[in-house]
C-alpha positions in Angstrom: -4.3 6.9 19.6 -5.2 4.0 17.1 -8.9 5.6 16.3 -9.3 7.7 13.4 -9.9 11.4 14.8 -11.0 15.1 13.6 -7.1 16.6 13.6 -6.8 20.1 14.5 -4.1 21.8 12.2 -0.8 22.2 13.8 2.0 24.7 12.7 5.2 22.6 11.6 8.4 23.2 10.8 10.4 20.0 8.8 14.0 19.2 9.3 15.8 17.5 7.0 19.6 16.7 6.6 21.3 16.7 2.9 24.3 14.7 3.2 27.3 15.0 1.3 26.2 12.8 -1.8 22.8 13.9 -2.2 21.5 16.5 -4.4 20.2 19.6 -2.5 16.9 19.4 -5.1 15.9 15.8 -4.4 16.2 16.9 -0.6 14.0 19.5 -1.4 11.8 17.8 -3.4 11.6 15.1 -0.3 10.8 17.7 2.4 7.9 19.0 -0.5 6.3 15.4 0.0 6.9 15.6 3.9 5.0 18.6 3.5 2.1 17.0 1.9 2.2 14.2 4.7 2.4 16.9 7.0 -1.3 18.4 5.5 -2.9 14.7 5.0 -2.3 14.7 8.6 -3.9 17.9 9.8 -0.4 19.8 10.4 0.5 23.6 8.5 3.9 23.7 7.7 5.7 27.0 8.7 9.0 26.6 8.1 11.6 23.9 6.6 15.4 23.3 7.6 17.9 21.8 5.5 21.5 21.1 7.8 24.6 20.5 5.4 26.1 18.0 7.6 28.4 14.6 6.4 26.1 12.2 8.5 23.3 12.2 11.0 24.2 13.2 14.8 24.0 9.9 16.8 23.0 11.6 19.7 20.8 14.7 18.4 20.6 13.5 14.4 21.1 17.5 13.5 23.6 18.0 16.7 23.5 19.5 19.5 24.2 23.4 18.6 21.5 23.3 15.4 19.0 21.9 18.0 19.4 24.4 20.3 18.9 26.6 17.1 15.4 25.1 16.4 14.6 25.3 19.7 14.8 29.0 19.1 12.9 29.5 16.2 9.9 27.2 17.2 9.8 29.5 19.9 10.1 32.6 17.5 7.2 31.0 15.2 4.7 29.3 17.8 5.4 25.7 16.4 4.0 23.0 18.1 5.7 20.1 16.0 9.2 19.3 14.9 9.2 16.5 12.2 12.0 14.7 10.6 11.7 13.1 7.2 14.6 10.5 8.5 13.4 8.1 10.8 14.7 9.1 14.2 16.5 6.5 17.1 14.7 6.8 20.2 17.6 7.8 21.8 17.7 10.9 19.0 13.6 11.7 19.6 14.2 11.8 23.5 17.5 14.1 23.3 15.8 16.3 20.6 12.1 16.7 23.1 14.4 17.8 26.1 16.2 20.4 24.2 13.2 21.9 21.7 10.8 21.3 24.2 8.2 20.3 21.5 6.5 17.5 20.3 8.9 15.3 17.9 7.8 13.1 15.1 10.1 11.1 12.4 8.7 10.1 9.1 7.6 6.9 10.0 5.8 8.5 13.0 3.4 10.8 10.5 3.0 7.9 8.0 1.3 6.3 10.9 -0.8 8.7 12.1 -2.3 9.2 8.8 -3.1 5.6 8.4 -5.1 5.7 11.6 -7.1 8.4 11.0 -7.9 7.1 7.7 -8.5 3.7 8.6 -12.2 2.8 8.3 -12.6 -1.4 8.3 -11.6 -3.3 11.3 -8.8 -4.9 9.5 -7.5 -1.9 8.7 -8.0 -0.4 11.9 -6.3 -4.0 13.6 -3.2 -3.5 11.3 -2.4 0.3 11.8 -2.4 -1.1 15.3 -0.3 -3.3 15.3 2.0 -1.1 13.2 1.6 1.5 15.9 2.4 -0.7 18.9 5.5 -2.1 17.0 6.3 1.6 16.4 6.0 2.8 19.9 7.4 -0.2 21.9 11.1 1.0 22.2 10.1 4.6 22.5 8.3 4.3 25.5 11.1 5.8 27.3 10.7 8.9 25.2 6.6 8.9 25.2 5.3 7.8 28.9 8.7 8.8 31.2 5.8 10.3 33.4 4.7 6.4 33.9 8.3 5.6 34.8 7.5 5.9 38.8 6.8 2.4 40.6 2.9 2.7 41.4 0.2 0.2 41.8 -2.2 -1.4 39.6 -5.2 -3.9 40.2 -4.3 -7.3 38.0 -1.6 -5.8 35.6 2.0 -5.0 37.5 4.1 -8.1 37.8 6.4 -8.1 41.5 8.7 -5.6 41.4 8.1 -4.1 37.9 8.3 -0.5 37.3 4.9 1.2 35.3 7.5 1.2 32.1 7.9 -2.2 32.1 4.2 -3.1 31.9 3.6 -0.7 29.7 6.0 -3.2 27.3 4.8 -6.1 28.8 1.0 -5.3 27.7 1.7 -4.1 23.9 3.8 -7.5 23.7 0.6 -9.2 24.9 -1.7 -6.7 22.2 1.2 -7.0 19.4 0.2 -11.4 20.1 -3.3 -10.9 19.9 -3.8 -8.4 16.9 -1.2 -10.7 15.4 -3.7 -13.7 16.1 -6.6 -11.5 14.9 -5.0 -10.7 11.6 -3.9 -14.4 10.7 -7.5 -15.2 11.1 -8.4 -12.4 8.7 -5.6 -13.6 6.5 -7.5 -17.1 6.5 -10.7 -15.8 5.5 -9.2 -14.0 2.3 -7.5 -16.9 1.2 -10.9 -18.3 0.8 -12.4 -15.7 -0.6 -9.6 -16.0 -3.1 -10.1 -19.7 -3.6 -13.8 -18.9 -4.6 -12.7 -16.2 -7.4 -9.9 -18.7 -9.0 -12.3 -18.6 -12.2 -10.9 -15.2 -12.9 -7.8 -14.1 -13.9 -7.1 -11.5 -11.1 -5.1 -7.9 -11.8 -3.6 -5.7 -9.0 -3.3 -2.0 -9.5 -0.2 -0.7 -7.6 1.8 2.6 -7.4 2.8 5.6 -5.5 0.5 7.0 -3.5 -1.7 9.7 -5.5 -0.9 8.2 -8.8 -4.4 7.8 -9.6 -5.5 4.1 -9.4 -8.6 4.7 -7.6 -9.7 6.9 -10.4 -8.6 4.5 -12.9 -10.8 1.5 -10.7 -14.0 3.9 -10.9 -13.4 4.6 -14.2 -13.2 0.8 -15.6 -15.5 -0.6 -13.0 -17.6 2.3 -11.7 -16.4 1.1 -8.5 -16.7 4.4 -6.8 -14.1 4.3 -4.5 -12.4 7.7 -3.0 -10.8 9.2 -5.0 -9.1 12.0 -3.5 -5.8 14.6 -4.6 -4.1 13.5 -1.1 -1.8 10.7 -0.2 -3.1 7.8 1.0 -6.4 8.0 0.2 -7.1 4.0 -0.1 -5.8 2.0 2.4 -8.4 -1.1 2.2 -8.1 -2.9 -0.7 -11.1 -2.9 -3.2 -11.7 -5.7 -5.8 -14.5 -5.3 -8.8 -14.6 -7.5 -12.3 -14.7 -5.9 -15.2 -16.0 -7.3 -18.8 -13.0 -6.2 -21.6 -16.2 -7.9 -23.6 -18.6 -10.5 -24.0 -17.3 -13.2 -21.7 -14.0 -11.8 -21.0 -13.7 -11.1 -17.7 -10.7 -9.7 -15.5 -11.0 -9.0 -11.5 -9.1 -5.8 -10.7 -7.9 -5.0 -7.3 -7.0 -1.4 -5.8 -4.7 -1.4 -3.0 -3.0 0.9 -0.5 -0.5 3.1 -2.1 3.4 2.5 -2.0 5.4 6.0 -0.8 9.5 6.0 0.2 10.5 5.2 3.2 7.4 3.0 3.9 8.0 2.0 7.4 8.9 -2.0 7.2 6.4 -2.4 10.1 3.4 -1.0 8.2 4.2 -3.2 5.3 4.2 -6.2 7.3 1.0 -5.3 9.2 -0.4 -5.3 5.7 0.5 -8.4 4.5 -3.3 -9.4 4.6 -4.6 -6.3 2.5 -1.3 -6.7 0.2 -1.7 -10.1 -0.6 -4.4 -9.4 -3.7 -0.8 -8.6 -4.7 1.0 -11.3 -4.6 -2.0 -13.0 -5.6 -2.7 -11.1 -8.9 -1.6 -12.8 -12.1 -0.9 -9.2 -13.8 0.1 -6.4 -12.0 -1.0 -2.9 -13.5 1.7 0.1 -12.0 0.2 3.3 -12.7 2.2 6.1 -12.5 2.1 10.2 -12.2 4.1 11.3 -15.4 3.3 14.4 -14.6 5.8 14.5 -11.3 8.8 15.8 -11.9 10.7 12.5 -9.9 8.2 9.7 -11.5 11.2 7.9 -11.9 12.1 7.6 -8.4 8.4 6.6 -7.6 8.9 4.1 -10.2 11.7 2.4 -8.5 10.2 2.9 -5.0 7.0 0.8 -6.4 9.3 -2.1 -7.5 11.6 -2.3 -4.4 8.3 -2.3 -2.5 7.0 -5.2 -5.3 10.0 -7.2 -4.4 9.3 -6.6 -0.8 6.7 -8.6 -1.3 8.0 -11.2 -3.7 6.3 -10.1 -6.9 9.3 -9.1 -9.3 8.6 -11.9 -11.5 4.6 -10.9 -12.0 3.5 -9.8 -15.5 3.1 -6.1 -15.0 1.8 -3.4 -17.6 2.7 0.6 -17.0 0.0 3.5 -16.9 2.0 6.6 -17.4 -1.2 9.0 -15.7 -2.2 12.5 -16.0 -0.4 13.0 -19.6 -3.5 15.3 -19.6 -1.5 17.5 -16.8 2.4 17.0 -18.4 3.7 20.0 -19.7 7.1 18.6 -20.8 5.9 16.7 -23.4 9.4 15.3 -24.7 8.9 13.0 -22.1 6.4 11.2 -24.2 8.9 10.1 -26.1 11.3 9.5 -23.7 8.7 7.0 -21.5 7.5 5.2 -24.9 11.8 4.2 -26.2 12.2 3.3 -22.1 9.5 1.6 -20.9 8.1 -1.5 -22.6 4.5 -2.6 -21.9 4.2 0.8 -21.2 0.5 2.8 -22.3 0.1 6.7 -21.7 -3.5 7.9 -20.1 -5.3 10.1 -18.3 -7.8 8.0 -16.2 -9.6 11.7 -14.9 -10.2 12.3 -19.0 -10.6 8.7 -20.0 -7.9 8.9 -22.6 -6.1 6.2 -24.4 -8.4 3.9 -22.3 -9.2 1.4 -25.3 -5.6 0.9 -25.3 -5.7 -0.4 -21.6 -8.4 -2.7 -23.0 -7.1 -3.8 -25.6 -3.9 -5.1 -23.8 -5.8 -6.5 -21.1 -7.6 -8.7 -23.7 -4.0 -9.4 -25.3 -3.4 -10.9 -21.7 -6.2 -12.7 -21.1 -6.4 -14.7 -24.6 -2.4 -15.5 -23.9 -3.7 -16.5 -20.5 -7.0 -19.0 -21.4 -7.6 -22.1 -23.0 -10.6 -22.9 -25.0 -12.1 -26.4 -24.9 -14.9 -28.6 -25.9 -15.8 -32.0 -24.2 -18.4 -34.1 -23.8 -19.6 -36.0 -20.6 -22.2 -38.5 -19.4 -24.9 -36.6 -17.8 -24.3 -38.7 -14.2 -21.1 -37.2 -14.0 -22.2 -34.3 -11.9 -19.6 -34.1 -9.3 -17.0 -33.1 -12.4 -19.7 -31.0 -14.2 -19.9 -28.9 -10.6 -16.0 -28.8 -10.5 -15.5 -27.2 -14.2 -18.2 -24.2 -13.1 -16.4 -23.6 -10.3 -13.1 -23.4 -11.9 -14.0 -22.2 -15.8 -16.3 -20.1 -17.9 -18.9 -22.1 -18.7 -19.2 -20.8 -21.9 -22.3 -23.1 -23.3 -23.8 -26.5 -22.1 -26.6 -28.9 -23.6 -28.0 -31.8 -22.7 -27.8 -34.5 -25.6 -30.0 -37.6 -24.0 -28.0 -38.9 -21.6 -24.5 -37.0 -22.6 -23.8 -33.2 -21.7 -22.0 -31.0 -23.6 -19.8 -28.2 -22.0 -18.0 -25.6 -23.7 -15.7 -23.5 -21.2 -12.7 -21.3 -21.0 -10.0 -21.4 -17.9 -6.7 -20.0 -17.3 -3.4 -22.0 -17.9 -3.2 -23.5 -14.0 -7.5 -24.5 -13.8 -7.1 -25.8 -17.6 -4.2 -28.4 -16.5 -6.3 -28.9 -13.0 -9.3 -29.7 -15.1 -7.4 -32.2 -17.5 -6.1 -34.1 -14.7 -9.8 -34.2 -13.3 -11.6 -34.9 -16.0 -9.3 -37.7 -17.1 -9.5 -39.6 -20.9 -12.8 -37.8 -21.4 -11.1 -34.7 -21.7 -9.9 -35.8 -25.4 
């Protein structure tokens, strides 16, 4: 289950419920993007069902009588897969199997199963595990009732425990473990991050498909996938890239952001999310072309403060305005949004102006010095290339002289260091 596989397509039908404040488009638009989930995953939807109902059945989520209704038609239709773009109790998934008599997956459910089969290091891999273990353990009565009959087992069954209960018992033990395994991870990238603190460090974020992969190759020639379906990237990769001579930035693409991200997967993340919360600018790119880029917009920044990054400098990359066909909503993005810049990173345009403000950042963010040092102190010559841009350095008899450039926090670290020579 937790090893990417060759999926087979599936025919699908997606149930949806539009409750009584909620606009019947954005429920459509939401079972649209369920629909592309559906096809990242290998299924072909056949059919879609919107219920008018106040609130979702406690026992059935759509009720009993409009189950036994889709019962019928994935009978009609050959469906092998009922999915729900509301995450489903596993009190509702169980009620719902018995009475369509077909395989039953919530939102969360799908969202899972695509990160596994795309899932390619061994950290991702270990955290789409651990997502999927979390996931699974109180469904168990739904997914394994056939393991529910006491039976033996050689060095696993505690006295007197059903096969149910050390089913639980072992993903507790795995959850521990993969839980060890990424902390350890977690350490390692931490030093990793230690070693880059020369660079001022910027973290591309955004909804899923918005394009930042695309706009990494473009800037860095990274050549990461870049692919028209969701989800495309879920290891993070980091390249520098020179704005110009000596003026360098490291820029980090990331897993993308999507509604309803289930809270699980986000915290099985936290290692590959960190270059987030680590970034000193945060660059949200953004599909202007979709029709709800709004929503996607306020998705991204719930997710952001998820993750405790409100308060991180962040510029906007309106995408695609190559593919926008309304285009009063030029205008409308530029009197909104500030910090805001327009592009197309498939067609390279307005790119300069992506420079440009990255520069803008990075001269706001560095200080320039000049200082001069006896040529014995080597210990603090060492410590100024490991946290500056050594910009030039000669050797006056027994003096040096070091020109560098750091950011704000390595230029006060380096005062403090360096002491009354610092001037």
């Amino acid at each position: 289950m937790f090893e990417g596989k060759e999926v087979v397509m599936e025919k699908a039908m997606l149930v949806s419920i539009k409750q009584q404040n909620e606009s019947k488009f954005v429920v459509e638009e939401h079972l649209d993007e369920l629909e592309m989930l559906a096809d990242t995953a290998g299924a072909e939807t056949i059919l879609k069902v919107i219920q008018d109902r106040p609130f979702p059945d406690k026992t059935f989520f759509v009720g009993k009588g409009k189950a036994e209704e889709l019962a019928e038609l994935v009978t009609l239709n050959d469906i092998v897969i009922v999915i729900f773009d509301s995450d489903l109790s596993p009190t509702q998934a169980r009620n719902l199997e018995k009475v369509i008599d077909r395989k039953i997956i919530d939102r969360s459910g799908l969202i899972l199963d695509i990160f596994a089969s795309r899932a390619q290091t061994k950290q991702a891999k270990t955290q789409v595990e651990l997502a999927q273990l979390q996931y699974m353990l109180p469904r168990l009565t739904r997914a394994w009732t056939h393991l529910s009959k006491q039976h033996g087992g050689i060095g696993t069954k505690g006295p007197g425990e059903t096969q149910i209960e050390t089913d639980r018992r072992l993903i507790r033990t795995r959850i521990s473990k993969l839980k060890e395994i990424l902390l350890a991870i977690d350490k390692q990238d931490k030093t990793k991050s230690m070693n880059r603190s020369e660079f001022l460090k910027a973290s591309l974020v955004g909804y899923t498909n918005a394009g930042k992969s695309t706009f990494l190759n473009l800037l860095t020639e990274a050549d990461v996938l870049a692919e028209n379906k969701l989800f495309a990237t879920l290891d993070s990769t980091t390249r520098a890239f020179e704005m110009e001579k000596d003026k360098k930035i490291l820029l980090s693409d990331t897993v993308g952001f999507i509604r309803k991200l289930p809270h699980n997967l986000i915290a099985s993340f936290k290692s590959t999310l960190n270059v987030v919360k680590d970034a000193d600018l945060i660059l949200h790119v953004i599909d202007i072309s979709h029709p709800f880029f709004e929503d996607h917009i306020k998705v991204v920044d719930e997710t952001l403060a998820e993750l405790g990054c409100s308060e991180t400098a962040q510029i906007k990359l309106f995408n695609k305005v190559d593919a926008l066909e309304d285009k009063s909503k030029i205008k409308y993005v530029r009197n909104k949004y500030d910090n805001a810049i327009l592009i197309s990173a498939a067609r390279g345009i307005n790119i300069s102006e992506v420079n440009k403000k990255l520069i803008e950042f990075y001269e706001n963010n560095h200080k320039q010095k000049k200082i001069t040092l006896n040529a014995t102190q080597s210990k603090i010559i060492s410590q100024i290339h490991s946290m500056a841009n050594v910009l030039s350095i000669e050797y006056i008899d027994d003096k040096v002289e070091i020109t560098f450039k750091a950011d704000k926090a390595n230029y006060s670290k380096l005062e403090k260091i360096i002491g009354d020579d610092f001037g």
